[in-house]
C-alpha positions in Angstrom: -61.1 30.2 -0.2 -60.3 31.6 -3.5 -61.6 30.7 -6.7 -59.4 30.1 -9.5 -60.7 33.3 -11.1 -60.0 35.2 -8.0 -56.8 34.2 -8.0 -55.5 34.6 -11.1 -57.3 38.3 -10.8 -54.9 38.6 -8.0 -52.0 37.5 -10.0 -53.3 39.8 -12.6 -53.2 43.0 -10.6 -49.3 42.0 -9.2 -48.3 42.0 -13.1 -50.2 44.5 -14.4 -51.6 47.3 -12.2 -53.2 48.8 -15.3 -55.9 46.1 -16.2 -59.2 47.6 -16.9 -61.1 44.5 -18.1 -60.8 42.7 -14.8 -64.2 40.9 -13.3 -65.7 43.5 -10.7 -66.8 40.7 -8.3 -63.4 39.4 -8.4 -62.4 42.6 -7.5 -64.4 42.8 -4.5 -64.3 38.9 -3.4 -60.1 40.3 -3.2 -61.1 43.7 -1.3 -63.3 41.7 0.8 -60.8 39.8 2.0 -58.3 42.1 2.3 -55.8 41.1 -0.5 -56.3 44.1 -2.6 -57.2 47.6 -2.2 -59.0 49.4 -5.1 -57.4 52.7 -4.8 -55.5 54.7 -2.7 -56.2 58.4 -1.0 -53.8 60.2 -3.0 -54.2 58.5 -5.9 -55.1 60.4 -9.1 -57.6 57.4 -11.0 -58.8 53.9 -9.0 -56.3 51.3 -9.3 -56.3 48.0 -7.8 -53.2 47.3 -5.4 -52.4 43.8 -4.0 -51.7 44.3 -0.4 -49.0 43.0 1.7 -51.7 40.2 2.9 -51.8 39.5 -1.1 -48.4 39.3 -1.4 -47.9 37.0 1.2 -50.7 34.7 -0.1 -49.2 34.7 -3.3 -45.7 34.0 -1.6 -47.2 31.4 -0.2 -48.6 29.3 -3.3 -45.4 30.0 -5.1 -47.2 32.7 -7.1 -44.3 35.6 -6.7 -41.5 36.8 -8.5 -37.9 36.0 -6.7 
């Protein structure tokens, strides 16, 4: 289960991809459960992505844009 913190982290990150003040064990609680990934292979600096898992989470709790 998420925490409040983790989840508005998660919300966070879906917003704003450019957040650099974001908790690191929030970040990791989200990698950890597959909801984010904290950079991609190609990608020039580390950058947290929600994934589709994330998305559908969010989806779920009425946390995503139309």
């Amino acid at each position: 289960m998420l925490s409040p913190h983790e989840f508005a982290t998660l919300m966070l990150i879906k917003d704003a991809k450019h957040q650099s003040d974001l908790d690191h064990a929030d970040l990791i609680a989200l990698a950890d459960r597959d909801l984010i990934i904290i950079g991609l292979p190609d990608a020039p600096c580390i950058v947290p992505c929600v994934t589709d898992r994330g998305h559908a989470l969010l989806a779920r709790l009425g946390a995503a844009q139309p």
